[in-house]
ROSE-87245 format. One record per residue (C-alpha): residue number from 1; x, y, z; residue in one letter. Coordinates in steps of 0.02 Angstrom, whole numbers. Example, Ala and Ser with C-alpha at 12.3 -4.5 7.8 and 13.67 -1.06 7.14 Angstrom:
# residues 2
<1, <615, -225, 390>, "a">,
<2, <684, -53, 357>, "s">,
This chain:
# residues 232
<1, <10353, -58, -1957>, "x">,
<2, <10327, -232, -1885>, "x">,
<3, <10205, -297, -1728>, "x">,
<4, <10341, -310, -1645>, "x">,
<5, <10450, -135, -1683>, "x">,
<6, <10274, -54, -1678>, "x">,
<7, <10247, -104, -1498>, "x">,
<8, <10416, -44, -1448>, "x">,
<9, <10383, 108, -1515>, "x">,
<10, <10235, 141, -1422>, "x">,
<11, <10326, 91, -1254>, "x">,
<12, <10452, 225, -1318>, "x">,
<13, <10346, 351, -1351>, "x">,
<14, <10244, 333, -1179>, "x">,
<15, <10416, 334, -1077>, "x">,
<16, <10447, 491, -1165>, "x">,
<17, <10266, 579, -1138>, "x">,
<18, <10314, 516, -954>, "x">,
<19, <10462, 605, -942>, "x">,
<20, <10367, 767, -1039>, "x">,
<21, <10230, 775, -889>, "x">,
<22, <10364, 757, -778>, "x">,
<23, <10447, 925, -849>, "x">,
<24, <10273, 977, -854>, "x">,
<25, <10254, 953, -653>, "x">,
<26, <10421, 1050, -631>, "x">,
<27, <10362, 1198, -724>, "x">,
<28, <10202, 1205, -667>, "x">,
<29, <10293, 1199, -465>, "x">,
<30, <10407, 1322, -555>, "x">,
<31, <10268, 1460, -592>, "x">,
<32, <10192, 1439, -421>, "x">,
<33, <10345, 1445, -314>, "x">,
<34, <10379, 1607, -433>, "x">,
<35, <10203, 1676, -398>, "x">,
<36, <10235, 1640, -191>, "x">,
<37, <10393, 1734, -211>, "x">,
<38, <10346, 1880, -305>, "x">,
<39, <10192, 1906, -155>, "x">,
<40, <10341, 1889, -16>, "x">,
<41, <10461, 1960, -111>, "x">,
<42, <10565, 1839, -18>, "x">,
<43, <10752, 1867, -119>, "x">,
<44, <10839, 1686, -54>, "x">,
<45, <10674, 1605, -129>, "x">,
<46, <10704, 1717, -302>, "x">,
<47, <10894, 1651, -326>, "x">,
<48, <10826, 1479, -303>, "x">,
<49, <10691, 1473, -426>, "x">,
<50, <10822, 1570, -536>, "x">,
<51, <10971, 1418, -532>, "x">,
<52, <10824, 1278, -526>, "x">,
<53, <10787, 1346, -710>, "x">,
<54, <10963, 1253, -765>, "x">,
<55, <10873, 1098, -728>, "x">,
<56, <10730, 1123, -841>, "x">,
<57, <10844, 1148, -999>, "x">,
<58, <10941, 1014, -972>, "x">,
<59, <10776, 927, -965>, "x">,
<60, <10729, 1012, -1135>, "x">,
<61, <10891, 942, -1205>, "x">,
<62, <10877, 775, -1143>, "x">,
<63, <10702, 741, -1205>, "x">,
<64, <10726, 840, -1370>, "x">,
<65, <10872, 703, -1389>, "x">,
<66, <10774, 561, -1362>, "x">,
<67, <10636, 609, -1478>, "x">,
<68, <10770, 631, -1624>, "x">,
<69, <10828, 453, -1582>, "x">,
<70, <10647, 372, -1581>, "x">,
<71, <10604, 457, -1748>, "x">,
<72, <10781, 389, -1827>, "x">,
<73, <10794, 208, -1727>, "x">,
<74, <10603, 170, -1774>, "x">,
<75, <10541, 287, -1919>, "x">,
<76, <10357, 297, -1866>, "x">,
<77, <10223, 307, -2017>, "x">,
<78, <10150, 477, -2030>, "x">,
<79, <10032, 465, -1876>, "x">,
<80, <10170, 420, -1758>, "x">,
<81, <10277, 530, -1839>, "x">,
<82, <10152, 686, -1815>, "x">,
<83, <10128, 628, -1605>, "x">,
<84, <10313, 648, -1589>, "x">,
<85, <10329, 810, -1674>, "x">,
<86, <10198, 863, -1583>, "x">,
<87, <10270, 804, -1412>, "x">,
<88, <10455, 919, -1459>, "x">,
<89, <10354, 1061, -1477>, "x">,
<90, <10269, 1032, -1292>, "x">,
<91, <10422, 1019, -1234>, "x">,
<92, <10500, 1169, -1323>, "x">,
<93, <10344, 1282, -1231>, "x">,
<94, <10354, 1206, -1067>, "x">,
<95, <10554, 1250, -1053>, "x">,
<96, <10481, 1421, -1118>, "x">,
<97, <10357, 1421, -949>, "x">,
<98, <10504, 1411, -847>, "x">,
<99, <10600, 1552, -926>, "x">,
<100, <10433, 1663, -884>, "x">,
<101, <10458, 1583, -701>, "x">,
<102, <10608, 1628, -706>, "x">,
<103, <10567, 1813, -751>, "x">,
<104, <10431, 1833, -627>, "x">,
<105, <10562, 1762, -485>, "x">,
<106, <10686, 1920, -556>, "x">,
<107, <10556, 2071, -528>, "x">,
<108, <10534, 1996, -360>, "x">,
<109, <10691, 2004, -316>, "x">,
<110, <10716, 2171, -411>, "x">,
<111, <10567, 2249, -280>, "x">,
<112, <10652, 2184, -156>, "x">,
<113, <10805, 2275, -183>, "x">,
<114, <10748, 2447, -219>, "x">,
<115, <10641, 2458, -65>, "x">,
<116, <10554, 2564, -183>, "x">,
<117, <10369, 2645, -134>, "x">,
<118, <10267, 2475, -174>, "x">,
<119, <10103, 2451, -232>, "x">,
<120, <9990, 2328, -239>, "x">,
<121, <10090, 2211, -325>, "x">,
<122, <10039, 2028, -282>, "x">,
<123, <9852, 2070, -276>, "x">,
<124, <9835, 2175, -445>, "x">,
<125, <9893, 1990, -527>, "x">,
<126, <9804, 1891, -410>, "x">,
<127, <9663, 1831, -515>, "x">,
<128, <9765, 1820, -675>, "x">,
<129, <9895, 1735, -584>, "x">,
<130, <9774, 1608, -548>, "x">,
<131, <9711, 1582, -709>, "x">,
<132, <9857, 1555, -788>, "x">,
<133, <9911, 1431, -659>, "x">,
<134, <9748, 1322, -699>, "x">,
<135, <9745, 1341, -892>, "x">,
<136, <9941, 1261, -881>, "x">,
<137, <9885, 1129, -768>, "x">,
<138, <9753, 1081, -870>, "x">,
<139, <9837, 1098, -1023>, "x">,
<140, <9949, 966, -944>, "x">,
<141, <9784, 862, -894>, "x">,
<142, <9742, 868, -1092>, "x">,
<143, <9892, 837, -1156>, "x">,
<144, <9906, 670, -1021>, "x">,
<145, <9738, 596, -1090>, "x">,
<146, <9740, 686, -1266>, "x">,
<147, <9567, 757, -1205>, "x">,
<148, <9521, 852, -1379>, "x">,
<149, <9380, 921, -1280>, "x">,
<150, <9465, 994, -1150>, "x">,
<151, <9592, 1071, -1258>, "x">,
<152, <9466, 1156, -1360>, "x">,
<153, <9403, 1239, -1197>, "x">,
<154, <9584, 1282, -1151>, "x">,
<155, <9606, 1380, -1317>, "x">,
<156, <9439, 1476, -1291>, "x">,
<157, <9491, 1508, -1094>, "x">,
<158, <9660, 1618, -1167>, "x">,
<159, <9548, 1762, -1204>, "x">,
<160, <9514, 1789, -1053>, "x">,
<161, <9691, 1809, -981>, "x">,
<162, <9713, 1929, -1121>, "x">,
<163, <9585, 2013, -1039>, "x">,
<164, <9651, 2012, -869>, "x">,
<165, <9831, 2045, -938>, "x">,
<166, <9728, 2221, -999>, "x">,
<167, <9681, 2267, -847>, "x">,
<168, <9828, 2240, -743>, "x">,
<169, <9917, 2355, -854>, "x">,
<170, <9766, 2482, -840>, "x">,
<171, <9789, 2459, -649>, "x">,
<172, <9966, 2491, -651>, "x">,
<173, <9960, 2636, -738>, "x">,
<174, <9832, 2733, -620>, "x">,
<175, <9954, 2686, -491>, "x">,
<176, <10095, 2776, -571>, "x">,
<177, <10007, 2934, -624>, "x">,
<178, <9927, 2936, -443>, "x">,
<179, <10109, 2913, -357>, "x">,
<180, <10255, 2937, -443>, "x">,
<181, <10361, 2830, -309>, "x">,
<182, <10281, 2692, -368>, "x">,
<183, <10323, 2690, -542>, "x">,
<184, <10488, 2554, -541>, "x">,
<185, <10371, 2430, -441>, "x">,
<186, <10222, 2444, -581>, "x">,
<187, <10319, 2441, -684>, "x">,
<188, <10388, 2261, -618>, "x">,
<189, <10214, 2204, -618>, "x">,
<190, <10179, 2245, -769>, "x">,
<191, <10333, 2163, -837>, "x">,
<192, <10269, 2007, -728>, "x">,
<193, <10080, 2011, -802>, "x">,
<194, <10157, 2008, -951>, "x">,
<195, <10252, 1842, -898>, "x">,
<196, <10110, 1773, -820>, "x">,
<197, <10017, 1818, -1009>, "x">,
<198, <10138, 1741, -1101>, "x">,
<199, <10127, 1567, -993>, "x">,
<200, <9930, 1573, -1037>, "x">,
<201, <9997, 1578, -1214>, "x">,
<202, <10119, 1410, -1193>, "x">,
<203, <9958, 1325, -1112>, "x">,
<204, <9855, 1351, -1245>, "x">,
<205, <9982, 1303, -1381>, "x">,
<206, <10002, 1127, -1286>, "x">,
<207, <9807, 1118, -1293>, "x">,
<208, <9811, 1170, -1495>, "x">,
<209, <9960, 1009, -1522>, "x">,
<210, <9832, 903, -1422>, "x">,
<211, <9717, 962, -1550>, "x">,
<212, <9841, 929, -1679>, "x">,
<213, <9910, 721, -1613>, "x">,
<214, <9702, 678, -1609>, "x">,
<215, <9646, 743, -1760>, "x">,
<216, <9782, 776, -1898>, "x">,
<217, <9740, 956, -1886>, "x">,
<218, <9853, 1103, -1869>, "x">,
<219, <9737, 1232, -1794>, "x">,
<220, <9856, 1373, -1756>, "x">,
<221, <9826, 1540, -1791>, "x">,
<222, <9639, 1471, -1841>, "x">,
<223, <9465, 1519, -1775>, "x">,
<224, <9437, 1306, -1739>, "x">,
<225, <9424, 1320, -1550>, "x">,
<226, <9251, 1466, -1576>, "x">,
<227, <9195, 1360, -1739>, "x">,
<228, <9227, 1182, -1620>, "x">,
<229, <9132, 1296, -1454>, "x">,
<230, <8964, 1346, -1589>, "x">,
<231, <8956, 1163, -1644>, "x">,
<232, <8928, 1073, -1474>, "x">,
């Protein structure tokens, strides 16, 4: 690759990371409008967040599209090549955020609707809700500055919305076997903790390809974030 072919590549690549955090911004607006709707239960709100999902995958497509081009109009060397593959798979989790916006929008509206015994709903989530919401904005954050350190504290943070995923479903069930009314609404909340779970998941697999673009190192399904926390 020449000086000059080299620097146009770089300007390519950063107008495409620009258009990723963008996506990023959407999803992350996504997840907390969901979050506001499923504590209103507000059903207008729910069909919104539902259509505005279309925009995200045509997002998806667009920037998938563009990364194919860069990697066949400029044929990056191995390190390039490894930030762009890197940057499709970002992409491919953050349209997956929306879908699990998009999911916690539908119980919402599906609580709505059955005007069922409720329980708790919004507050048995609350605190999981919320750290989900942060681990995908920083994730985000990392990914922005390629902050290696950060991510490595984002992969360690998941465990605990495991944990919190646990016992919202522990919650939910002692609200069933207490009142069986309220079974279809736990049910729902389940079914959004689960959502909420798997959006922890995309956050920290955006922090392990930040991992990945700054070191060489694919560190999925690895202990590196516990071996990287007993080091420093």
């Amino acid at each position: 690759m020449t000086e000059h072919s080299s620097r146009q590549y770089q300007l390519d690549l950063e107008a495409i990371r620009s258009r990723v955090l963008q996506m990023g911004g959407l999803v992350e607006k996504q997840y907390h409008d969901a979050m506001t709707c499923f504590r209103t239960l507000n059903v207008a709100e729910a069909e919104r967040i539902i259509a505005a999902d279309i925009e995200v995958n045509q997002m998806e497509v667009a920037l998938d599209d563009a990364c194919t081009h860069l990697i066949v109009k400029r044929q990056p060397a191995a390190n390039d090549l490894r930030t762009v593959m890197a940057t499709i798979k970002v992409i491919t989790d953050l349209e997956r955020v929306g879908d699990e916006a998009t999911k916690i929008a539908r119980a919402a509206h599906a609580i709505h609707q059955r005007g069922l015994a409720p329980i708790a709903h919004e507050e048995v989530v609350r605190v999981m809700a919320a750290s989900a919401g942060k681990q995908l904005h920083d994730a985000l954050d990392a990914f922005a500055r390629l902050d290696q350190k950060q991510a490595t504290r984002l992969i360690v943070a998941d465990e605990e919305i495991d944990h919190e995923y646990r016992s919202v479903v522990r919650t939910a069930i002692t609200f069933m076997m207490e009142d069986p009314r309220t079974i279809s609404s736990a049910l729902d909340t389940i079914w959004v903790a689960k959502a909420i779970e798997r959006i922890g998941d995309h956050a920290k697999n955006i922090a392990e390809y930040v991992v990945y673009i700054v070191e060489g190192k694919d560190i999925r399904h690895t202990d590196y974030a516990i071996s990287q926390q007993g080091n420093g």
